[in-house]
Structures are given as structure tokens and as C-alpha cells.
C-alpha positions in Angstrom: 3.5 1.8 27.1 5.9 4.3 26.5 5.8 6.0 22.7 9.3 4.5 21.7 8.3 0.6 22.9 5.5 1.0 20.6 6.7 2.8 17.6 10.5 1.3 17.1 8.8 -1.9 16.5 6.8 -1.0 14.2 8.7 1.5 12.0 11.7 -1.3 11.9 9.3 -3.2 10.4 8.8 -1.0 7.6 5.3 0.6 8.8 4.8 4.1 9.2 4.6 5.7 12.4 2.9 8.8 13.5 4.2 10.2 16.9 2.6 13.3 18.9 4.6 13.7 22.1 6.4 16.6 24.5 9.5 18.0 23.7 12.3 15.5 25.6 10.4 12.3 25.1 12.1 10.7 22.4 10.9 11.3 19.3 13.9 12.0 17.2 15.2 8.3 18.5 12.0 7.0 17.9 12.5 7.5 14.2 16.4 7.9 13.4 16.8 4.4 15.2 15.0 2.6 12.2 16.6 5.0 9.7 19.9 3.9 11.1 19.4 0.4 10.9 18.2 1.3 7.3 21.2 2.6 6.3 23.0 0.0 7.8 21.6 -3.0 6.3 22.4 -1.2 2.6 24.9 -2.8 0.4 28.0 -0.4 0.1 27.3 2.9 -2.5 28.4 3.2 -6.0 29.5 6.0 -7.6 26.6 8.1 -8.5 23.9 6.4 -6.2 21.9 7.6 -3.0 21.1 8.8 -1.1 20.2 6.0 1.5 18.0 8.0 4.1 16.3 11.6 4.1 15.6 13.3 7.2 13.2 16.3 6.3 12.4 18.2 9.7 10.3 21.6 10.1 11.9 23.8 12.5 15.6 24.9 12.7 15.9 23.9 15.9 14.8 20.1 15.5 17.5 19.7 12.7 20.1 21.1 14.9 19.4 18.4 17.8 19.0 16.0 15.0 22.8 16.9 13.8 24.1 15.7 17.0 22.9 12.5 16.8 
């Protein structure tokens, strides 16, 4: 089973998922997909509240190719 059939599933449904993979597999879908749904489903933002979602990434390089998503 690829690492994305198994771990969408489960982080949509509010488990969390730990995911060791090469570089190009997928990973940064495998948990922005969730986040994005997430966000989403949030009723709209009031003045002063949020944020909604954090992405914290380690490298400079991941949060760039997370940016372009």
C-alpha cells in the first residue's frame, strides 16, 4: 500500500500520523490534504481569532515546496 492510501485516511480522521519516506513520495500531500480539509470545514473567522492550521517544517527548503502548494 502506498504511504498516502494509508495515512490520508487516517489523519482525516483526526489520528496522528507519522510518515518516513524519500524525497518525491508524497509526504507534504500526505499531511496538507487533511490540514486543508481542516481549514475548510471551519466556520468563517472573527476578528481577533486563529489561526486555523500551523504548518511547522524543519528545513528551508521543505517550507519553500510547501509555499507552492
Amino acid at each position: 500500500m502506498l504511504k498516502n492510501e494509508a495515512a490520508i485516511p487516517s489523519a482525516l480522521s483526526g489520528r496522528d500520523v507519522l510518515g518516513i519516506a524519500k524525497t518525491g513520495s508524497g509526504k507534504t500531500a500526505a499531511y496538507l490534504w487533511p490540514a486543508i480539509v481542516h481549514i475548510m470545514d471551519q466556520p468563517d473567522l472573527k476578528e481577533g481569532e486563529g489561526p486555523v492550521a500551523v504548518i511547522v517544517v524543519p528545513t528551508r527548503e521543505l517550507a519553500i515546496q510547501v509555499g507552492t502548494y
